[in-house]
N, C-alpha and C positions, 0 to 999 in steps of 0.2 A: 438539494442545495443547502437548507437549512442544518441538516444533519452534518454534512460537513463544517457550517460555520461554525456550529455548535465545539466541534473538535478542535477548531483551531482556537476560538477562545479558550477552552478549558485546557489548552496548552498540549492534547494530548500528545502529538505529533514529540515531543522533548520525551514522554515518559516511554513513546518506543524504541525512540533513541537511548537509553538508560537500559529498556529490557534489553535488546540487542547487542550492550556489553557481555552479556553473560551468556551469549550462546557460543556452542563452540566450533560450527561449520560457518563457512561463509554463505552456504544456503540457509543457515540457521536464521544469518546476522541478518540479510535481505529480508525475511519472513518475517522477524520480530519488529524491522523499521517501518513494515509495510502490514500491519497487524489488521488483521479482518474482524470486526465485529458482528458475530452470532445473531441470525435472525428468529433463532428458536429457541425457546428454553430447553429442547434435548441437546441444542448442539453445546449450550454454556454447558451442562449439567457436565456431558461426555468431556468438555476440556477440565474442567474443574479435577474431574475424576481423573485424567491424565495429569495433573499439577501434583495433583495429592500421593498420589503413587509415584510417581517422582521424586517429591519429600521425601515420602518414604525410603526408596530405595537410595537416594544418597544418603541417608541416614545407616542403610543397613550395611552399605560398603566401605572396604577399609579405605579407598580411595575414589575421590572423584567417577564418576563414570565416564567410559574414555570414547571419543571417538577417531579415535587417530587414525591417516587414513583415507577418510571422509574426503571427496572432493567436489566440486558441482561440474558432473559430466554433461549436463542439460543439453549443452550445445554440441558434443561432439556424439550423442544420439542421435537428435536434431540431424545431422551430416551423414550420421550413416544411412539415416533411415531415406534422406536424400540422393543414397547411392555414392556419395564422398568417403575418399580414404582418409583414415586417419591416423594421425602420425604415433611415435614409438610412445613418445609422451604422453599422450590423448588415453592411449591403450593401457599404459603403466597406469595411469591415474584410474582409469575402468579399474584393473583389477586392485590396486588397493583399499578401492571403494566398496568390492563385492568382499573383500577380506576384513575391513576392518566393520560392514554390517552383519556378518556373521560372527563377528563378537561380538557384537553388540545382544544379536538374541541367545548368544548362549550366557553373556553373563545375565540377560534378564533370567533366563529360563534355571539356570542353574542357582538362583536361589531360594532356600528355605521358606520365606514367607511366599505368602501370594499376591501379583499381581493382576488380576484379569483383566484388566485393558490395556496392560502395555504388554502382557501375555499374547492377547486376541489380535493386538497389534505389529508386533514381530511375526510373529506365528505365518502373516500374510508373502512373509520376505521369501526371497526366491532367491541365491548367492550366489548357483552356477561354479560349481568348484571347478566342473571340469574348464568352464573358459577361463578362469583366471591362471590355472597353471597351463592352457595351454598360451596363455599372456607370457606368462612369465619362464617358459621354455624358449619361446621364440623371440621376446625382449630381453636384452640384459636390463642391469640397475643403472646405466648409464643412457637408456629411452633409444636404442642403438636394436636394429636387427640382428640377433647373434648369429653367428658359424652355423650350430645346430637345430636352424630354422628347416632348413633344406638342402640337400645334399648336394643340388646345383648350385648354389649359395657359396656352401663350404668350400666345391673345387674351385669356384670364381676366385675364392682369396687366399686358396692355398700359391694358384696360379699368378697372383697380382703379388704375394709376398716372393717368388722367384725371382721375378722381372726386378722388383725394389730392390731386391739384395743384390742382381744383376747391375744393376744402372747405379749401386752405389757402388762397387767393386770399381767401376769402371772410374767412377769422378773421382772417387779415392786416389790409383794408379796417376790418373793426369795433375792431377795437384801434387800428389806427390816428385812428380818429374816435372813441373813445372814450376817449384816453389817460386820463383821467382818473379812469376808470371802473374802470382793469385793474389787477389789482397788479403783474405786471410784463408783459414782450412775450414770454412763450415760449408753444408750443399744448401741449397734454400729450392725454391721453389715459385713459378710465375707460371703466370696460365695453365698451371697443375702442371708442370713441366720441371722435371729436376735440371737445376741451372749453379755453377760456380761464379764466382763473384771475381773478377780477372780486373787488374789494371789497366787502364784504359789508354795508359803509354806502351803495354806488350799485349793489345789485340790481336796483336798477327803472329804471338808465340802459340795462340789458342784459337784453332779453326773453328770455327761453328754459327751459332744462331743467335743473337743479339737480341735477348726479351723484354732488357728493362736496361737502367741507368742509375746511378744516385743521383741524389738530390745537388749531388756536387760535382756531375758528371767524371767523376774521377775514376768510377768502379760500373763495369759491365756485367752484367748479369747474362753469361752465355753458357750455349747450351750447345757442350760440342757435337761433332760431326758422327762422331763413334758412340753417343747413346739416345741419337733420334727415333732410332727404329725401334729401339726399348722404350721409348716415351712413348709412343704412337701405339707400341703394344699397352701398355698400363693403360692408359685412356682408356682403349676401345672396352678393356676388362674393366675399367670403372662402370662403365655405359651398362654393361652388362652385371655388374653388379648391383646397380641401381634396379636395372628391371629385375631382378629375380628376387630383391628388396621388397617391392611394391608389387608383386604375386604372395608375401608373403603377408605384407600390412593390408592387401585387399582380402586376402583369405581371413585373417581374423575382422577385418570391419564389417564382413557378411555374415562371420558365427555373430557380432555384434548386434548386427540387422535384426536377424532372424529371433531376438529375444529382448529387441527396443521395448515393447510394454511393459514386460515384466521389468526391464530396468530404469524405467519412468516410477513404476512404483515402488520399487526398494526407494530410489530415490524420495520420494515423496514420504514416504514411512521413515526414513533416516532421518528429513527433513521435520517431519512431525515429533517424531520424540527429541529430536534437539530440541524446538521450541519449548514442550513441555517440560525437558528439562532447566531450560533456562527460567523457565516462569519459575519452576521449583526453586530456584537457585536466588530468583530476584527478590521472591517471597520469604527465603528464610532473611536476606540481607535486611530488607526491609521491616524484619521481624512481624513477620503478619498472619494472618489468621486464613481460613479458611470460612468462605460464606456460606450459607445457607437460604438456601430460595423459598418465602415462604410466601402462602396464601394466603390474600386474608387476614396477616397478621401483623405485630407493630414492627416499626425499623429499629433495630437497637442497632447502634455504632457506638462504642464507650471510648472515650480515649483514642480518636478517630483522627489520625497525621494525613495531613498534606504531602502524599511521595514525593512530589516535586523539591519541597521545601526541607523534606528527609535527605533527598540526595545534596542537596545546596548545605547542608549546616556538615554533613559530610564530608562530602568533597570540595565546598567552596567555601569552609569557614565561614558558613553563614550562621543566621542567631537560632538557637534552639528553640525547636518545632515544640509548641501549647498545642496539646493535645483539645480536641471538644468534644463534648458528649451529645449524640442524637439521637430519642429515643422517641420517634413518632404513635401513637395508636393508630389501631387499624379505619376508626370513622373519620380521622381529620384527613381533608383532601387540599389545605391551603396554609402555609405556614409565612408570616408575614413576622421579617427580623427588622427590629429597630434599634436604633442607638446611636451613638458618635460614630462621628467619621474616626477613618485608619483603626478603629476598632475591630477589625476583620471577618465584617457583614460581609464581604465579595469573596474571599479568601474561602469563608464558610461554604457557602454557596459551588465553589469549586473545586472543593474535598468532596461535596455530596456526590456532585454529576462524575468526577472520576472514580469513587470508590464504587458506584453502581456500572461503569464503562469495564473498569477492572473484574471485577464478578463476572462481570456476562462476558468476556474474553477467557474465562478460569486463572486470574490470575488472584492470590491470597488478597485482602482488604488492611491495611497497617490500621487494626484497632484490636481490640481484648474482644477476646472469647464472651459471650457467643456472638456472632458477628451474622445477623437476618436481617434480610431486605427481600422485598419482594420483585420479582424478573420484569424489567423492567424493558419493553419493546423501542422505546428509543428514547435520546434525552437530546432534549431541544432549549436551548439558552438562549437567553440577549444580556450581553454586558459590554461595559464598554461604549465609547466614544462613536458613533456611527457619522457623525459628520465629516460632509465631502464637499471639497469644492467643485472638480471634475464634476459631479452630478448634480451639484445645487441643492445640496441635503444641510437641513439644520442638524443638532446630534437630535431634538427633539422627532424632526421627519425621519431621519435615519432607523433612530427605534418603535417606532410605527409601523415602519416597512418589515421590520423582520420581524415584528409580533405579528405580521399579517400571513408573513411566511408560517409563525407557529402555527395559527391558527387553520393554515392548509391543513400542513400537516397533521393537525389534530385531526382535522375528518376524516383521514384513512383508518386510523388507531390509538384513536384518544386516550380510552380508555385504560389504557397500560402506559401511558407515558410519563416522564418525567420533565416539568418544567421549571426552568428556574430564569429568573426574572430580575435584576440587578436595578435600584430607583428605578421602581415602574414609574410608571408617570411625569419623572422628571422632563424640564427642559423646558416646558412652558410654565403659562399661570397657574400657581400654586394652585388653586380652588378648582380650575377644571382638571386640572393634572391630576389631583386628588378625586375628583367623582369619577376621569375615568380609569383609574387604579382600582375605585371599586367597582366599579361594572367589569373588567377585564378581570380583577381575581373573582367573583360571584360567577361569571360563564365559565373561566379554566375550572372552578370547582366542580362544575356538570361535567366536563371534556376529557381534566383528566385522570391519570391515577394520583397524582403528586403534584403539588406547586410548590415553589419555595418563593418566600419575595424580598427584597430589601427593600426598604424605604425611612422617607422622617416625615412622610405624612401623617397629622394625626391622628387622623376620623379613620385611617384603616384597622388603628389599634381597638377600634368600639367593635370592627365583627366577629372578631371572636363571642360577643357577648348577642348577638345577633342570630348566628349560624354559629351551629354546633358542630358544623366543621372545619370550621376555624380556630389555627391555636397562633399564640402570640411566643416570639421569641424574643433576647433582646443580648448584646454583647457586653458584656461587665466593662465599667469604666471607675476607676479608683481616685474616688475623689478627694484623697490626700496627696499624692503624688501626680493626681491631674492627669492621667496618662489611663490608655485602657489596659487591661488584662489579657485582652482577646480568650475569653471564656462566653462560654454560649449559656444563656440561662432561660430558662423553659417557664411559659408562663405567664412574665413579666416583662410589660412594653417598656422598650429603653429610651433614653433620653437621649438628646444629640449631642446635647455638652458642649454646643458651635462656641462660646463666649470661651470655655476655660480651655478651651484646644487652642484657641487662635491667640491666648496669655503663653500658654505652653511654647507654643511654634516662635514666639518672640514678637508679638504683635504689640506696637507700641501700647502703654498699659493706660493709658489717657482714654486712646482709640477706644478701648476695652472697657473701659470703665463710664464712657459717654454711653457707647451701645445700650449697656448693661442700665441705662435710667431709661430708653427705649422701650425694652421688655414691658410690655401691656401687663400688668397684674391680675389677678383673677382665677379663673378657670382655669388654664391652662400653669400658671404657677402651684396652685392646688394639687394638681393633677401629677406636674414632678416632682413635690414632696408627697405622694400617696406613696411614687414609686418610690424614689430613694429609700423610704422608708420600709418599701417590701424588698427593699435590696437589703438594705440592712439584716432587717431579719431572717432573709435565708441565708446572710454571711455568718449570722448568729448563729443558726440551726444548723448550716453545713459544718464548721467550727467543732459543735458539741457531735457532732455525728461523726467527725474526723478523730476526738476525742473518745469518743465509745468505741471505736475499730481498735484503736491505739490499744486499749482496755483488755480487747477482746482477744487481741492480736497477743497480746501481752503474757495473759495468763494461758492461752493454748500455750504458749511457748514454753512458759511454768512448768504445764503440766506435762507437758512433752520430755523437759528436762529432768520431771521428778521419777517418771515413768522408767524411762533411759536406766539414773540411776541406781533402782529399787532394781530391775534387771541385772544392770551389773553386780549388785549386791547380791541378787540371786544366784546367779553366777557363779559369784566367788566363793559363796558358804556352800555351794553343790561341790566346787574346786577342791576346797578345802577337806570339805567331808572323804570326797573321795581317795585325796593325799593321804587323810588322818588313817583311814581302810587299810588302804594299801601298808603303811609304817604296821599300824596292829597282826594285818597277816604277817609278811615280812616278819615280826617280832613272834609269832603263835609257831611259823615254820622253822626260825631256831630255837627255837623252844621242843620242839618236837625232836627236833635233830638230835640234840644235847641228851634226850631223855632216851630217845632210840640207842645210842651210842652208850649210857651207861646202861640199860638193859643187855646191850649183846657181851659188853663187860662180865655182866654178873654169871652170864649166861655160859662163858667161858670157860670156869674150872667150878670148883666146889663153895657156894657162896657160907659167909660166917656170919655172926652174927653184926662183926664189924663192918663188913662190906655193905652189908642192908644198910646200917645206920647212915653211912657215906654215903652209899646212895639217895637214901631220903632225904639227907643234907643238899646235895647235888639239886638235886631237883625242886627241893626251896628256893636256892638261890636263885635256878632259874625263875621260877615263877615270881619271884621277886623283880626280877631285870623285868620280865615281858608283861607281868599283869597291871594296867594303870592302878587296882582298886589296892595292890601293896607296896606302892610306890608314896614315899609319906610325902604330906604336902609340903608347898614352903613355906618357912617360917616370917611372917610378916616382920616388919620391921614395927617395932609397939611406938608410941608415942606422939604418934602426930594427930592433934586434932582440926579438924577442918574450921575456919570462921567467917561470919559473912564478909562476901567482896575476895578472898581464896580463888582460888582458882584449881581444878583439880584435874583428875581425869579418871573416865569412864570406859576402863578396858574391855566390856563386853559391847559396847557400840561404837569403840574406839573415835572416841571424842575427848575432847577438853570441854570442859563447862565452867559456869562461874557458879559460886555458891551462893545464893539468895535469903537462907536463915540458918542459924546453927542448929544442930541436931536436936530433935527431942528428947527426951527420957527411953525412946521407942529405937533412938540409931537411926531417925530417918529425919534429913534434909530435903530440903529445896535449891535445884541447881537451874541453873540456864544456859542452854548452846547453840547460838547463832538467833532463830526469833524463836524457838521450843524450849516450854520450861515444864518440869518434872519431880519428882518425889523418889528418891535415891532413895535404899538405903546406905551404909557406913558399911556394909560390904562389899557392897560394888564399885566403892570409890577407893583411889588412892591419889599420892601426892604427887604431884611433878617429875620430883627425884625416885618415886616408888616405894615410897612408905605408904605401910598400909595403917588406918586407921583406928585407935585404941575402941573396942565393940562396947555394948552397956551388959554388966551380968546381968545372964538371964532371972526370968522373973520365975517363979513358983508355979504358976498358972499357965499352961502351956497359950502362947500366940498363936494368931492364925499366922502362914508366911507371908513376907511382905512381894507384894505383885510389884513389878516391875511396868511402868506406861510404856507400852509400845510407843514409839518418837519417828517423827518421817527422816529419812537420812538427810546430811546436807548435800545443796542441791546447789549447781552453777547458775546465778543469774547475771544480770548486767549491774547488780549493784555491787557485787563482789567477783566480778572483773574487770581485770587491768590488762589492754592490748598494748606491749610494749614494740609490735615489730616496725623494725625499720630505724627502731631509736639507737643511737650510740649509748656503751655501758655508763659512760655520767651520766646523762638525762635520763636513761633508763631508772637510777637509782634515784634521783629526784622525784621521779612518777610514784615509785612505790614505796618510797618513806612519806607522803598524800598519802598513795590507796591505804599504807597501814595505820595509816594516825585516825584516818576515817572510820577503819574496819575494828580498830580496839576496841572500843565501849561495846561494839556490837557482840563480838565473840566469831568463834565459828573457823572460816576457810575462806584461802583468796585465792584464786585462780590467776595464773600468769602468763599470758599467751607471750612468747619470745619467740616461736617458730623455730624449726629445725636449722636449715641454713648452713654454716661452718662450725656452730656451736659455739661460738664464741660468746655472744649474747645469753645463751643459759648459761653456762659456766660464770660468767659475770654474774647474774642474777642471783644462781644458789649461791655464790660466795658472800653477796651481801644477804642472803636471808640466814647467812650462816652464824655471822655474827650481831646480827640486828637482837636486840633482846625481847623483840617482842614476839620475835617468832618462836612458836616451839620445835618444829621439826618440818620437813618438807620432802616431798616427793613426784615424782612426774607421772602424770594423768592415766587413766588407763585408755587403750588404745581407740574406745568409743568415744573419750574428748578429748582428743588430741594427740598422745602418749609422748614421743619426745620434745613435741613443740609448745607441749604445754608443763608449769609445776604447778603444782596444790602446796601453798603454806597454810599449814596450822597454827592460830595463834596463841598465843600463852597467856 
């Protein structure tokens, strides 16, 4: 009994209703509203194992997995196996069933990965091919006995379509020589009796049988003289087409008989893996994890959602779900939560008891990975209001009576259970209500596996400090905006906050403020700034710890992007090289050509002494064209000397830099691009425009060469990018004349996210980078970040 109550507080009964959308038989939908929970940890263990592979396999198929098909034949088993016929429908519905569970094991079986429990699972299925098409031989798609059931069958209706065509020939003829008689030309039909429809002022133009009337007695429904005996034939052959009907629907309801078990368990196996799939299906919705059952070990629940309150902020626009963090040790057996009311002490308390109900059913847990708790043999709650008038219960005797229930309970198998406890002891006098809150959690500490308590007693916040298996909890309340957080904090006894809840709530501020000269000073004032104050400081410490993730989070990112980079750059100079390869064969093969072609020349007739010279000319040239090493350089453009604050560019790392000091006596400067600064020489730089640099004669004394500092390439961060998608082209161009006033003094590269789209928006973009003067040049990303949705401008 208690176990059920326990259900209907923690509302479970709503989250079946929830899993049950997502199944896809109507045996599915029954079985998930009516959800059984596992008395054994192999049985959780085996559903879990069913959810997961599940996961999986919607995950590995292109589409949904199908059950189409699927019926719940339950009852017309049930009938047969009672020796009952069952109609063309009943049978149709059998073999679609047996048709669409043998797709179902061939799409499990025919896939690539492995599944062994839903493998081990089908595997059990029995499909009966031969009874479904002999189903569907002797049923048409209209649930109808066809022709080609039996051959006595067939002549019954070849013989009944005679007699029809007969008996309409004949109503035809009489209407037609009676027009005047009929009220209109159509035949109808009464007491399966073919009848014309005659005016009831020329009855006696029309002999016959009188079967019905209108409603306006003006039109007779007769049934002449001359195709009685054809009626009376059809009938008798209906009669008998019915019996040789129902020899053919009792012959398949007894192939049906004879193979009930086996189609109680397909049934049951279809039934089972639609559950599992629906859990699979609620658990990705839910975004939820997968538990793990440990012994012995602490609870971690991170970031642990209320399902209920997931589907409500969902589906019912309700306010978004604060996650809590629960991370018990394996020695604490009593966990005692305090703080303000509507703080979500009760709330708390009813995310635990389902997410441990959820697990032992195999259904995922909605918290972060890793998600451990230990199997928990039943979970038994009091919350809530127990007063009744009907019984004469105060709510104080009410919650007596069903802790007394706990307490049954607990003697069969205490030790594995889970209790949770909402204001223990409320409802009487504070001071006894409190001693026996602590004698009731001090025995559930022997009884069970887990307690959980709420309370605003104080004296129970000292046993943590008493018994070592006691830990104190409490729910964050924000004492600037006077309102709680509903965050769970570990450790740290909470405050009630009753005075600045009841300012909050609108409580005349007089009322508030008289109370508030009430409040006994001493101890107990001490005591709420001890806390406040260790709230403070883990607000301070969580803070800086949010701050070092950020940090940390930060520079993987960095390094990730410098990484990427340095790749792509690898990349492109392997590209490169190998383009450059390719041109020098290419150039080596006409080259060769050229030289073969004037040997066979020479080769020809009788060579002179002119023909050689020509030749050797010939072949200069060529080697001129093809060899880089006789190819003269280009000629620098002389005159430009570089000065601090310039700006230049560095064609071997294909950068812009700024200059930092004028050159030496030595030809070597100091530049900077982007935060890397360096030691150039006046050879490696040129100007803007492409002037190359006036050199210093050389010295007398041979130099050593000047080394070049290896420089990290530039690299995409968030401080030089700009996300312009979704902006129109003016505000666009607003954004990035900021990004580039910001990005000037800095130097380097700005990245442009515009996104692909119609292109309209880069086309925009590069036109104004085109004439912006502080750009130098720009181009679109390589295909690792981003390629057409993103540009790189250069600044100048």
């Amino acid at each position: 009994m208690i176990r059920a109550e326990t259900l209907d507080l923690l509302e479970w009964q709503r989250l079946c209703q929830h899993l049950s959308t997502f199944a896809a038989t109507k045996l599915g939908t029954l079985a998930a509203q009516h959800l059984q929970i596992p008395d054994t940890l192999e049985d959780s263990q085996n559903l879990l194992a069913q959810t997961q592979e599940a996961y999986q396999l919607e995950i590995a198929l292109d589409r949904p997995l199908s059950f189409d098909g699927i019926h719940d034949i339950g009852n017309s088993l049930e009938r047969a196996e009672l020796q009952g016929m069952l109609s063309g429908k009943e049978l149709l519905n059998l073999a679609t069933t047996l048709a669409g569970a043998r797709q179902l094991r061939r799409t499990i079986d025919n896939q690539t990965e492995e599944f062994p429990v839903l493998e081990a699972l089908v595997a059990q299925l029995r499909t009966y091919p031969e009874l479904e098409q002999e189903i569907h031989r002797c049923i048409d798609e209209r649930a109808r006995v066809s022709d080609r059931a039996s051959p006595q069958l067939g002549e019954i209706r070849h013989q009944m379509s005679q007699v029809r065509d007969r008996i309409y020939r004949t109503l035809q003829n009489i209407m037609q020589n009676q027009g005047t008689a009929v009220q209109d030309r159509q035949i109808s039909q009464r007491n399966d009796r073919f009848v014309i429809p005659v005016k009831a002022s020329h009855k006696d133009a029309i002999r016959g049988i009188v079967h019905d009337t209108s409603a306006t007695g003006a039109t007779l429904y007769v049934e002449p003289h001359s195709v009685v005996e054809n009626n009376n034939q059809l009938r008798q052959l209906v009669r008998r087409e019915r019996a040789a009907e129902d020899v053919v629907l009792r012959s398949l309801t007894e192939q049906v008989a004879a193979v009930q078990e086996d189609l109680e368990r397909l049934l049951y196996i279809v039934t089972t893996l639609d559950l599992a799939v629906a859990r699979a299906r609620y658990s990705y919705w839910l975004e939820a994890n997968p538990p793990h059952f440990v012994e012995g070990e602490r609870i971690t629940l991170r970031q642990l959602r209320h399902p209920l309150l997931v589907w409500q902020h969902k589906h019912e626009q309700g306010r978004e779900v604060v996650p809590t963090d629960i991370a018990i040790p394996p020695q604490i057996r009593v966990v005692t939560i305090t703080g303000s009311n509507t703080g979500g002490k009760t709330v708390t308390l009813k995310t635990l008891g389902l997410a441990v109900l959820m697990a032992k059913v195999g259904l995922f847990v909605p918290a972060r990975e890793p998600v451990e708790l230990p199997w928990f043999s039943q979970v038994l709650a009091d919350m809530g209001d127990e007063q009744s008038l009907e019984q004469n219960l105060s709510t104080f005797s009410g919650h007596i009576r069903r802790i007394c229930r706990i307490l049954e309970a607990l003697e069969v198998e205490g030790n594995r259970s889970l209790v949770l406890l909402d204001e223990v002891g409320a409802g009487t006098d504070p001071s006894e209500g409190s001693a026996l809150a602590i004698a009731l959690l001090q025995s559930l500490a022997d009884r069970s596996r887990l307690t959980v308590a709420t309370t605003h007693f104080g004296e129970l916040k000292a046993l943590k400090y008493q018994d070592d298996r006691f830990e104190n909890a409490s729910v964050e309340f924000d004492d600037v905006s006077l309102s709680p957080t509903y965050r769970l904090l570990w450790g740290i006894p909470g405050r009630s906050n009753a005075l600045n809840i009841a300012r909050r709530l609108g409580l005349d501020p007089a009322v508030v403020d008289r109370a508030q000269t009430y409040v006994a000073p001493g101890a107990s004032a001490d005591v709420n700034e001890a806390i406040a104050g260790l709230e403070d400081q883990r607000r301070r410490q969580e803070a800086k710890a949010e701050e070092a993730a950020q940090l940390v989070a930060q520079a993987e990112r960095l390094n990730r992007e410098i990484a990427a980079k340095a790749a792509w750059l690898k990349e492109r100079e392997r590209s490169l090289q190998q383009e450059q390869e390719r041109e020098v064969q290419a150039a080596i093969a006409a080259a060769k050509e050229e030289i073969a072609k004037t040997i066979r020349k020479l080769q020809q007739g009788s060579a002179t002494a002119q023909d050689a010279r020509e030749a050797t000319e010939k072949v200069d040239r060529v080697a001129d064209r093809a060899l880089p090493s006789r190819k003269a350089p280009p000629k620098p453009q002389p005159g430009f000397r570089p000065k601090t604050g310039d700006r230049v560019r560095i064609p071997s790392l294909g950068q812009t830099a700024e200059v930092l000091s004028d050159p030496d006596t030595d030809g070597e400067l100091s530049v900077r691009f982007g935060i890397m600064k360096m030691t150039v020489s006046l050879a490696d730089i040129e100007s803007l425009d492409g002037q190359k640099p006036e050199l210093p004669k050389p010295k007398a004394t041979p130099t050593p060469a000047v080394t070049v500092q290896k420089t990290a390439p530039l690299v995409q961060t968030s401080q030089n990018t700009v996300d312009l998608r979704g902006s129109r082209i003016a505000d666009a161009e607003i954004q990035l004349e900021a990004a580039i006033a910001q990005a000037v003094p800095v130097g380097g590269a700005l990245w442009i996210i515009h996104g692909k789209g119609t292109g309209k928006l880069r086309q925009g973009v590069q036109e104004f980078l085109g004439r912006n003067p502080h750009i130098d040049r720009y181009e679109l990303a390589p295909q690792n970040q981003g390629g057409t949705g993103v540009t790189i401008a250069y600044l100048a």
